[in-house]
C-alpha positions as CSV (number, residue, x, y, z in Angstrom):
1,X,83.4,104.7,87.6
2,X,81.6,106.2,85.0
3,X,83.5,107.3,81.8
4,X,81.0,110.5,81.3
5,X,82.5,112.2,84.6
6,X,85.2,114.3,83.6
7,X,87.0,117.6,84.9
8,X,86.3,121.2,84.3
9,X,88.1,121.3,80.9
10,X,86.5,118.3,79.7
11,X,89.2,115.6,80.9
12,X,87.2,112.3,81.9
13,X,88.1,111.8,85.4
14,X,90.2,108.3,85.1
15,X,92.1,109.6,82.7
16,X,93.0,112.4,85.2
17,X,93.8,109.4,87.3
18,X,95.6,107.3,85.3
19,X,97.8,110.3,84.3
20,X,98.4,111.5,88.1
21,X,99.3,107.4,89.1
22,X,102.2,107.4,86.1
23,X,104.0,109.9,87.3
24,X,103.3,108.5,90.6
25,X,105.2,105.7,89.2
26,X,107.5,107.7,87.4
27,X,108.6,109.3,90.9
28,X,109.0,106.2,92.6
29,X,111.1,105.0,89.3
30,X,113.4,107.6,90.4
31,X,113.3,107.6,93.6
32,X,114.2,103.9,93.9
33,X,116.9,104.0,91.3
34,X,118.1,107.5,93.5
35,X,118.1,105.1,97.2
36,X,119.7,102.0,95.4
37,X,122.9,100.7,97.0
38,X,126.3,101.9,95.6
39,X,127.6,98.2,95.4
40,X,127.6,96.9,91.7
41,X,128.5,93.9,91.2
42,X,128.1,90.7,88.7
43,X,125.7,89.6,91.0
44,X,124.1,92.1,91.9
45,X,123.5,92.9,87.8
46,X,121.8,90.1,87.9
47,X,119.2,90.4,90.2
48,X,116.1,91.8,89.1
49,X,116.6,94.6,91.4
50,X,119.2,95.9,88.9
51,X,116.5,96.5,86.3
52,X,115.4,99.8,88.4
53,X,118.8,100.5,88.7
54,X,119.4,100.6,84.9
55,X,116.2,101.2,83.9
56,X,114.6,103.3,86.0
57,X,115.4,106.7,85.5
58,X,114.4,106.2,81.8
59,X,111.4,104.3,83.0
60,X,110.5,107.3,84.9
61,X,111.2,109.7,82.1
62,X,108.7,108.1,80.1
63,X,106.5,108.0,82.4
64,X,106.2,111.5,83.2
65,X,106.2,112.1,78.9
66,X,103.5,109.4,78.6
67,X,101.6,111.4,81.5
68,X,101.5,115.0,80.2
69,X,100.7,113.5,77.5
70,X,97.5,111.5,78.8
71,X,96.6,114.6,80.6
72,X,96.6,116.9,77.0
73,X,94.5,114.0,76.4
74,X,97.0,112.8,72.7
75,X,96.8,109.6,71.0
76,X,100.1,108.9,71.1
77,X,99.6,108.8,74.9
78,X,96.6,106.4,74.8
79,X,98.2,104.1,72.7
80,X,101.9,104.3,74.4
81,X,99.6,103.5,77.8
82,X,98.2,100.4,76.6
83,X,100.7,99.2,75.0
84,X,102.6,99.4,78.8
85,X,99.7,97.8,80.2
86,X,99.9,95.3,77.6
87,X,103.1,94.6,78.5
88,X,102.8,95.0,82.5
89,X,99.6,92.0,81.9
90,X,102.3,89.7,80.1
91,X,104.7,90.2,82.7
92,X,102.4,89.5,85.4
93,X,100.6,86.8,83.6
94,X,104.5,85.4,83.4
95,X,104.9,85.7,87.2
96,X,101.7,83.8,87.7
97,X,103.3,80.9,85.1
98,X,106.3,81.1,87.4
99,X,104.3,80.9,90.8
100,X,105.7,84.7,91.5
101,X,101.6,86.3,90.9
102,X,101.6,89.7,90.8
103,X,97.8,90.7,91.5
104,X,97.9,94.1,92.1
105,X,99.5,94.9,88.7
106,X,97.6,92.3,86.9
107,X,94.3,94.0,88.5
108,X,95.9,97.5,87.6
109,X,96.4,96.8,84.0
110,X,93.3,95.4,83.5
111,X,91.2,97.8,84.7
112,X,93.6,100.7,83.0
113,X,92.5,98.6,79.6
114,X,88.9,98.5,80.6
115,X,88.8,102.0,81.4
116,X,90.8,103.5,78.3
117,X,88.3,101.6,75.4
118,X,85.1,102.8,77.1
119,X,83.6,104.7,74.2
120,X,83.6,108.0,76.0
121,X,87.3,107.8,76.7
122,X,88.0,106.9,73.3
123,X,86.0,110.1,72.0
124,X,87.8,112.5,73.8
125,X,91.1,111.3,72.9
126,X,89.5,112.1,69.3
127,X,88.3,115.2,69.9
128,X,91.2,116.4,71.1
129,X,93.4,115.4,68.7
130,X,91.0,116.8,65.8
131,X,90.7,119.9,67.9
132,X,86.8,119.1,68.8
133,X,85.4,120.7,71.8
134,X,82.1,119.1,72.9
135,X,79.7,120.6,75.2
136,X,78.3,118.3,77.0
């Protein structure tokens, strides 16, 4: 995908993508935390399924934050998406250590990285923030 194709107001087109997936996520955050089972017990705190449990509805608010955000195309949104992705790659890189891979979110976070320091990407998060418009 090339960084220079962007939507009619100027947004590059991943990060249109990358905005729509996170609160994607954020829904299924929710939704998952919304469909969990009303039995909490020691055990069941902890399992790893109690992280969405506990987590998720706060996961999911940030998400949807972190995604308007993207989509206004701020800073704060770029860096606050790397630094998940950063994140989401050491947790996966951790499953792999503990022969649990996660590929799919590995693969994800890596091309979310590639795709957010393209040059292009980075200059419209500039722009924007300085108040720039560039006709291309």
């Amino acid at each position: 995908m090339n960084a220079q194709e962007s939507t009619t107001n100027g947004r590059p087109f991943g990060v249109a993508v990358i905005a729509i997936a996170m609160v994607a996520n954020a829904v299924f955050a929710a939704v998952r935390t919304y469909l969990g089972d009303g039995d909490l017990t020691w055990d069941h705190v902890l399992r790893s399924d109690f992280y969405f449990e506990l987590f998720g509805p706060f996961v999911g608010g940030v998400g949807l934050i972190v995604s308007v955000g993207l989509w206004r195309l701020q800073r704060w949104a770029w860096v606050a998406t790397m630094t998940w992705a950063g994140i989401n790659m050491a947790q996966a890189l951790w499953s792999y250590w503990v022969s649990e891979p996660q590929y799919a979110a590995m693969a994800l976070s890596v091309v979310i990285v590639l795709y957010l320091n393209q040059r292009d990407v980075q200059l419209a998060f500039i722009e924007s923030t300085r108040g720039i418009i560039r006709h291309d």
